[in-house]
N, C-alpha and C positions, 0 to 999 in steps of 0.2 A: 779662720785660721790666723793665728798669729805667732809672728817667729822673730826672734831675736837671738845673736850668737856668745848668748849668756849660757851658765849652767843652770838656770833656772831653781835658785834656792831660795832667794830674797826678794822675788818680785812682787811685791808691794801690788803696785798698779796695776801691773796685766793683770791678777786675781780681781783687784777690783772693776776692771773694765770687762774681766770676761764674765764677773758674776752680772754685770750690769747689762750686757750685751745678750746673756741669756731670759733677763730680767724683762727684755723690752719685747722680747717674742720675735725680734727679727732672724733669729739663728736656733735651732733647737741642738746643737751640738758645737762643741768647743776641741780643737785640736791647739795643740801649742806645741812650735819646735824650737829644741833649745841645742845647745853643746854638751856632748857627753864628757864626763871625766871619772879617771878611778873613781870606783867608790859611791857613783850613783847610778842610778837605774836607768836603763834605758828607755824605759816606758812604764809608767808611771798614771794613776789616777789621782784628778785634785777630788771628782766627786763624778755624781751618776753620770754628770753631761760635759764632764772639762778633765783632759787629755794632754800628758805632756809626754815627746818624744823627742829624745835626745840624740841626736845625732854624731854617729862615730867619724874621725876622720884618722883614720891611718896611715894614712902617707904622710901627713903634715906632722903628724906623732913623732913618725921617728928623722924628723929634721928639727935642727934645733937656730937658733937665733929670730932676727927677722927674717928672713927666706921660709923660716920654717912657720912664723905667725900669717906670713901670706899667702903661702900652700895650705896650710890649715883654714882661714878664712874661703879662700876660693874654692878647696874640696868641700868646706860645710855649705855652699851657698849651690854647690852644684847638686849635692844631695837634696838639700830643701826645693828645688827648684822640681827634682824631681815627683818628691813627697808630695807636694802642691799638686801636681801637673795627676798624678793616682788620687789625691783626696778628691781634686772638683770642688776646691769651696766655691760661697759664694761670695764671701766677703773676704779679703786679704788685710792682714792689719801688720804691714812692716814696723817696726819699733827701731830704725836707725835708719841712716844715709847707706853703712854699707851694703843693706839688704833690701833699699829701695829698687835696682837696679832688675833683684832676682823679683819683685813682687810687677814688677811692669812686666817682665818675659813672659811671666804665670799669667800675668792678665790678658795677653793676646793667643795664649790657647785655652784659659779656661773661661774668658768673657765674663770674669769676676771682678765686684767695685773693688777698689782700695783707697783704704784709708791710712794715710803715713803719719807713723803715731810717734811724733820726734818728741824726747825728753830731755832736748834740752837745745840750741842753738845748733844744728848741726855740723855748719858751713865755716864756726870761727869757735874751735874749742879747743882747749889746751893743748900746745904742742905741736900741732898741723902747721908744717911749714906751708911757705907762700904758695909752690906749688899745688900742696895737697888741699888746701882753700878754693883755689881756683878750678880742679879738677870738682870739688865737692859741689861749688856755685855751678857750674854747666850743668854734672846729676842732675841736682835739684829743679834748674831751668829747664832741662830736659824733662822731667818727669812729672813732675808735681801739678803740672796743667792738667793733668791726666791720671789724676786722682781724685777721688768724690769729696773726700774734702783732707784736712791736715790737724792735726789734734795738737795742742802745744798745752805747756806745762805752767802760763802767766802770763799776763797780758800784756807785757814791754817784748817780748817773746813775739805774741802774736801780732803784734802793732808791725814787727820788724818782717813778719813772714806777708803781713797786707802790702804791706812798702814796696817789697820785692817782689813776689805772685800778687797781682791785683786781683786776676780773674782768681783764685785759690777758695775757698770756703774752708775760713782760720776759725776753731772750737777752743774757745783756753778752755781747759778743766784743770785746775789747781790739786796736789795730789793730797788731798786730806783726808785725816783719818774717818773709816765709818762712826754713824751717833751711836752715843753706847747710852741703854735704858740705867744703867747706874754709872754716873762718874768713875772715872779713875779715884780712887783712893791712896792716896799719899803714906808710901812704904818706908819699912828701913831695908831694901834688899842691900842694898852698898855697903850700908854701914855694917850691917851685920857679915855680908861674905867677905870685906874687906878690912874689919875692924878699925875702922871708922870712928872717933868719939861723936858722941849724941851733939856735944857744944859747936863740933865743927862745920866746917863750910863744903860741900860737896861740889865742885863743878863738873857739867858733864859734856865729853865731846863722843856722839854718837854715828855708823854708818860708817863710808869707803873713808880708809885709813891710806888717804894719798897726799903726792906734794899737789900744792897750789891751794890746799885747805885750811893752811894755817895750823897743821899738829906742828911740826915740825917746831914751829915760833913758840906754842903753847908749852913744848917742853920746855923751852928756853924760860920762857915768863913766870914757871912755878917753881924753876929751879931754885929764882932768888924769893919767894916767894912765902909768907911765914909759914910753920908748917900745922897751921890749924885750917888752911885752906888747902884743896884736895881738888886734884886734877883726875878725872877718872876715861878713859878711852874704853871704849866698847864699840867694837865691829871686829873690820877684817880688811889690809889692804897690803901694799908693797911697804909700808911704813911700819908694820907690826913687829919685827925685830927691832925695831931702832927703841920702840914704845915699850917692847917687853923688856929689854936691856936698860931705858931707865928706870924700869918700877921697882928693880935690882937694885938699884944707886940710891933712889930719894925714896925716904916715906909718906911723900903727898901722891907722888904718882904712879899710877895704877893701870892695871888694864885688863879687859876682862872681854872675852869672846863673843862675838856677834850671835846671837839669840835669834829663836825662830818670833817671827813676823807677830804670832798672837802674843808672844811675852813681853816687846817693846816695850807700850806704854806702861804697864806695872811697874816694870826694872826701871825705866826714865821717872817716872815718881814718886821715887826714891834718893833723886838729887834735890839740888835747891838751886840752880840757875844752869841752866842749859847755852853751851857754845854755839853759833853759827858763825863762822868766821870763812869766809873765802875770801881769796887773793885776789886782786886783780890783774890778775895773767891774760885775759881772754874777753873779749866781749858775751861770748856765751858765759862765763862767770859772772862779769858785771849784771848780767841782765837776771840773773836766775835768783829762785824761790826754792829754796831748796827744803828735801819733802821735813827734815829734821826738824824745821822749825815749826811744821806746824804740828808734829809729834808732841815738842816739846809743849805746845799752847795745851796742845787735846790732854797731855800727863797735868796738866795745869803748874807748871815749872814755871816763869819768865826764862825770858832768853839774850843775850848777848848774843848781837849781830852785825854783818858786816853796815857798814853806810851806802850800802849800794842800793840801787832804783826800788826795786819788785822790795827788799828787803826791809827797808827804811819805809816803804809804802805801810807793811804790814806793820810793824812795829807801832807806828804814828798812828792809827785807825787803833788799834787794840789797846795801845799803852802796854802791854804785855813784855816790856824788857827794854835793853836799851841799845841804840847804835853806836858805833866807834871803827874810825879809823885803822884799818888792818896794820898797826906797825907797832913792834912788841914795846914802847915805850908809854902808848894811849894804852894800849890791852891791859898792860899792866896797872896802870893808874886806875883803870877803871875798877877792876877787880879787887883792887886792896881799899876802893873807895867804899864797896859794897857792905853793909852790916846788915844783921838781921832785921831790923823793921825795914827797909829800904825793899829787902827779898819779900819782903810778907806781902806789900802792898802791891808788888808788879806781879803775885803770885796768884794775889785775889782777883788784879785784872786779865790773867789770863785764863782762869777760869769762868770767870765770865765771859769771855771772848769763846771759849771753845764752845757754850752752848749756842753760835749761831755761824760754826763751823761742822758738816757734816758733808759726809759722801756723798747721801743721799738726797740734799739742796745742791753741790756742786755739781755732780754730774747728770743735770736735768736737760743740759742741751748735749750729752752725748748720748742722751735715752732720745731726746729728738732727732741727732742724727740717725739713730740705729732705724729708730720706724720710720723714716722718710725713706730710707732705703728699702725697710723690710715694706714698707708700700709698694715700689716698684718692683718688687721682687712678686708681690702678692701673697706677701705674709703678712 
């Protein structure tokens, strides 16, 4: 089982970890609980053996502010807690710190492993005042001793999770796309939905449309920016009126609706240099790998990326794009420094890069952790 208090439309990962989990013979059925909202189903099939159930919370519904985020968070967690406690899995797979708490309760009546499958630093991420850090560090201290092992998203990630749980058994699995038997083939979907000239320059910023990622700056930077280069935003977040209200204003800047999971990489190889830009707000930012960028390699794009650890690591090993400074003065520079041979040659290198990026090479110590368990278990 694995639960996360998302609505469950864009999860990338969990599909890939539950196809992999089915994959290893340790589990022969898949449950996933999610957050219900207008508009989607309550239950739901991803396929013959994977299950996703949404969970309604009505009281937290009809309250509104924060009071009304944290009644709604504690009803969905009481419900899951329930749903767990009638499934009997055997495997528990939390995807966050808030619902570590509910997958430890379920473990002491259902004598189920867990595996806390954090995506991202969980203890120092954006916005978490002093207190809520410290309240997160004891959780984690609390719990995590008493989890089969801890699944992380990079290796400055997991270096930090050994630091702090010694005794922990830390899994990075990097989140990359499955190998595909025929490359991505490089589209005009942009140019053409968005009429786009052929001569021009496409950049693309892909996935949660929030502050601390750098849209906000990106609108800033193309504003003064000629206009044969083209800003294009594709997703969905709290940022998306600000990004819809400029593509109104300027005709470089765009923006076009988050796309289901299979269409990604076609639509992204349809640009010519792909964004990764995060702020330094947060040591979970500093340290992160974020999954866009390696979208952007598998579409075979290069990429513009922050200078930070995990980020600059990949960058340097593929050649596949370049680093910069997060402040709209280097952004800028860089981007009106870029011409077309410059993009060819970081495009050829990150197509070559993608063929020795795959799901199916990444996640080979989470197929080992699955049968070390399914061992124990007797599967």
């Amino acid at each position: 089982m694995h639960f996360y208090p998302s609505t469950f439309r864009f999860e990338s990962r969990m599909l890939k970890e539950t196809a992999t989990a089915l994959a290893s013979g340790a589990v022969d059925d898949v449950l996933i609980l999610a957050r219900w909202e207008p508009g989607l189903a309550e239950r739901e099939d991803v396929d013959a053996d994977r299950r996703v159930r949404r969970l309604r919370t009505p009281i937290g519904d009809r309250l509104a502010g924060p009071i009304g985020s944290v009644v709604r968070l504690l009803e969905w967690q009481v419900r899951a807690f329930v749903a767990i406690v009638r499934a009997r899995p055997v495997l528990l797979n939390p995807h966050s710190l808030p619902v570590l708490p509910v997958a430890m309760a379920a473990k002491v009546v259902t004598r189920a492993e867990v595996i806390y499958d954090t995506h991202e630093l969980e203890t120092e991420t954006v916005g978490s005042s002093a207190l809520r850090r410290r309240i997160g560090r004891l959780l984690e201290w609390s719990f995590v001793r008493f989890c089969t092992a801890v699944v992380v998203v990079n290796e400055s990630i997991g270096e930090w999770y050994r630091a702090h749980h010694p005794s922990a058994r830390v899994v990075v699995v990097r989140n990359v796309p499955y190998r595909t038997s025929h490359p991505v083939e490089r589209t005009d979907a942009f140019r053409s939905l968005l009429s786009i000239p052929d001569a021009d320059l496409v950049f693309l910023y892909q996935g949660s449309i929030h502050r601390g990622r750098a849209a906000e700056m990106l609108l800033d930077v193309f504003v003064d920016m000629p206009t044969d280069r083209h800003m294009v935003f594709m997703g969905y977040g709290d940022l998306e009126p600000t990004i819809r209200a400029a593509s109104t204003q300027r005709s470089n800047i765009h923006f076009v609706a988050a796309v289901p999971p299979g269409e990604v990489l076609a639509m992204t190889a349809s640009a010519d240099v792909g964004i990764c830009l995060i702020e330094n707000v947060c040591v979970s930012y500093h340290l992160s790998l974020p999954n866009k960028l390696m979208e952007y390699t598998s579409a075979g794009i290069p990429t513009i990326a922050s200078a930070f650890p995990e980020m600059s690591r990949f960058i340097t090993d593929t050649g596949a794009g370049w680093t910069v400074e997060v402040e709209p003065g280097a952004v800028a520079a860089l981007i009106r420094s870029l011409d077309a041979d410059a993009i060819a040659a970081a495009a050829a290198r990150a197509r070559e890069a993608r063929s020795r990026l795959s799901w199916e090479d990444e996640s080979v110590p989470l197929v080992d952790l699955y049968r070390s368990i399914g061992s124990r278990l007797g599967r």
